[in-house]
N, C-alpha and C positions, 0 to 999 in steps of 0.2 A: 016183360018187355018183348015188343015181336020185330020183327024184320030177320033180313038175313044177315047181317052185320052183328047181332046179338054174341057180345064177350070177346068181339075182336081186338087186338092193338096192334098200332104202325110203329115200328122205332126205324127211328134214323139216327146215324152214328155215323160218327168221321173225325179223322183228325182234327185238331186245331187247325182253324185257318183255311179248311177244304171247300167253304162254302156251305155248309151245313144250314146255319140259318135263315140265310137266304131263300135254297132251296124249300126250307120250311114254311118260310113264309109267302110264297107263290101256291104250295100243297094247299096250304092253309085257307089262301084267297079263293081259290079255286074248286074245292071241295067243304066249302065253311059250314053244308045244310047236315053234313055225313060226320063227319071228323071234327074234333075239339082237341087243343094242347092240351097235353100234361103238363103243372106246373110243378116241376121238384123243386125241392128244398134245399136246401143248403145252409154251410155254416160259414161260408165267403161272404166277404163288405158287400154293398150294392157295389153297381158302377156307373160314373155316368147320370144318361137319365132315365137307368134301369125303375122299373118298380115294382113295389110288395104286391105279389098275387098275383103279375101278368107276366114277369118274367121269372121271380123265383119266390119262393115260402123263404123268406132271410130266417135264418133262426141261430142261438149259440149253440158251442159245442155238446154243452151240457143239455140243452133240453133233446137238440139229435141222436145223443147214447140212449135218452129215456124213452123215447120212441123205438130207437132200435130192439132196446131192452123189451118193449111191449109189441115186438113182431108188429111194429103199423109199417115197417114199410114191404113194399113187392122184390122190392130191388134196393142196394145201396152201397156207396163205394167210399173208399178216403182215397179220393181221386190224386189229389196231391198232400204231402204231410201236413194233415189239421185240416184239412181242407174235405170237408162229405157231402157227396152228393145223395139225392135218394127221392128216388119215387113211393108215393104215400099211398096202400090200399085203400085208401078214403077218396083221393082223387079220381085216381080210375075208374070206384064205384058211382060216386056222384058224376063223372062223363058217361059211364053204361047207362044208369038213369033217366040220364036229358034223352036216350037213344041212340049215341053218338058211340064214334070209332076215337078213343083216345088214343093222341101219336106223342108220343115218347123222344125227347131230345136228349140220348144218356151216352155215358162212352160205353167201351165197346166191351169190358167187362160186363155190365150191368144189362147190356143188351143178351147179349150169351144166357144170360142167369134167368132174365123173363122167358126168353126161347123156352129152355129146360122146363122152365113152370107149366108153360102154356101153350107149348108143341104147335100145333098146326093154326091154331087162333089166332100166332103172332107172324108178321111178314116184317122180319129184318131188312135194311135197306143200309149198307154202306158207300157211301158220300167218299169217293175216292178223287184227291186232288191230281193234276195232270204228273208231278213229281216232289220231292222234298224241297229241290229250289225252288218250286214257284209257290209251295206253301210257306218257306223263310220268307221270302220275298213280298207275299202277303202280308206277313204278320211285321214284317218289317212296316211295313206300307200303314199296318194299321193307327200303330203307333202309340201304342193300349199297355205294350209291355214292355220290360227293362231289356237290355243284351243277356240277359243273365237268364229271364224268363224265357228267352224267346229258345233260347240251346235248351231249358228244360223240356219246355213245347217238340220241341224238334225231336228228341230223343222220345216222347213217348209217341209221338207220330209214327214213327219208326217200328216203334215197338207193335202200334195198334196197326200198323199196316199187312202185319204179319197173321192177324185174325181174317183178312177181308173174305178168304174161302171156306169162314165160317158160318157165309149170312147166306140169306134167303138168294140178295141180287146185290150186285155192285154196281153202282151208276158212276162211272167218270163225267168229273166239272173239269171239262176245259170249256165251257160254256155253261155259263149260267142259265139263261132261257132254255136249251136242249135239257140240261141238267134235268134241270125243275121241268119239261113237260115230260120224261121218260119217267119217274118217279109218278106225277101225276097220272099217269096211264097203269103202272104199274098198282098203284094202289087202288084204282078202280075197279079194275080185275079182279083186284082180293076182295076190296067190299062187296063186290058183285054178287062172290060165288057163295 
C-alpha cells in the first residue's frame, strides 16, 4: 500500500454527551476520500435505529471473551459491568487495505492503550464538553438514559476528564461547527505529513 497516510489511526474520545459523534460525523463528511470509521464491537442491545455493521459489530458476551482469548482485538474495554467494547485487528486491517486513515470512536482507556501500541502513527484527539453541567444537561436533553444512568455517565466523565493531558490535542465543543472544523484541520495535518 503507498501513500503517506500508510498505518495511520485517528481516535476521538470524550465523555458521554461531549459531542463526540457529531464531531465525528462532520470529520467523516468532510474527509470521507482519506479516512473510514472504525466499527467496534460490543456486547450492549442495539439502540434505537442503530444498525449491524455501521454503527457496531453487536455481538454476546461469550463470543467477545473468545475473540479476546484469540488476541483479535487492538484495544478493548468492560467499559461498564458486562458491558465490552473493542476494536477488532481485522477492522483496521481491511480500512489500511481500502488506503484509508481508520478513526476510532473508543473511550479513553482504549485510546491510551492504541497510543502505547502505535506511538507516533496514532493522533489522539479529546472531545472536551464546555463543563460537567452542560454535559448532565445534554444527556438529560437526550433522553436515552434513566436518572440512575445518567449519575453513572457523570461520574465516569469525571473520571475521564482527568486523562485529557494525556492526548495528542484537546478540542473544546462549546460549538459544534468550530468543534468539528478544528479537529478537521487537525487531522489533515496528520494525514498530510
Amino acid at each position: 500500500m503507498e501513500g503517506s497516510h500508510q498505518k495511520k489511526i485517528i481516535i476521538l474520545t470524550a465523555p458521554s454527551g461531549a459531542g463526540k459523534t457529531s464531531v465525528k460525523s462532520l470529520l467523516l463528511d468532510a474527509l470521507k476520500k482519506e479516512l473510514s470509521f472504525s466499527v467496534s464491537a460490543t456486547t450492549r442491545k442495539i439502540r434505537g435505529n442503530e444498525q449491524e455493521g455501521i454503527d457496531y459489530h453487536y455481538t454476546n458476551e461469550e463470543v467477545f471473551k473468545k475473540l479476546i482469548e484469540n488476541n483479535s482485538f487492538i484495544e478493548w474495554e468492560m467499559v461498564y459491568p458486562g458491558l465490552y467494547y473493542g476494536t477488532t485487528v481485522q477492522e483496521i486491517n481491511s480500512i489500511w487495505e481500502e488506503g484509508k486513515v481508520p478513526v476510532l470512536d473508543i473511550d479513553v482507556k482504549g485510546a491510551l492503550n492504541v497510543k502505547k501500541q502505535f506511538g507516533e502513527k496514532v493522533l489522539t484527539v479529546f472531545i472536551e464538553p464546555p463543563s460537567i453541567d452542560v454535559l448532565k444537561e445534554r444527556l438529560q436533553k437526550r433522553g436515552t438514559d434513566t436518572a440512575e444512568n445518567i449519575l453513572i455517565r457523570i461520574n465516569k466523565a469525571t473520571e475521564e476528564m482527568q486523562y485529557k493531558g494525556k492526548f495528542d490535542q484537546v478540542v473544546l465543543n462549546d460549538d459544534i461547527e468550530r468543534a468539528a472544523e478544528e479537529v478537521i484541520a487537525l487531522v489533515r495535518q496528520f494525514i498530510k505529513n
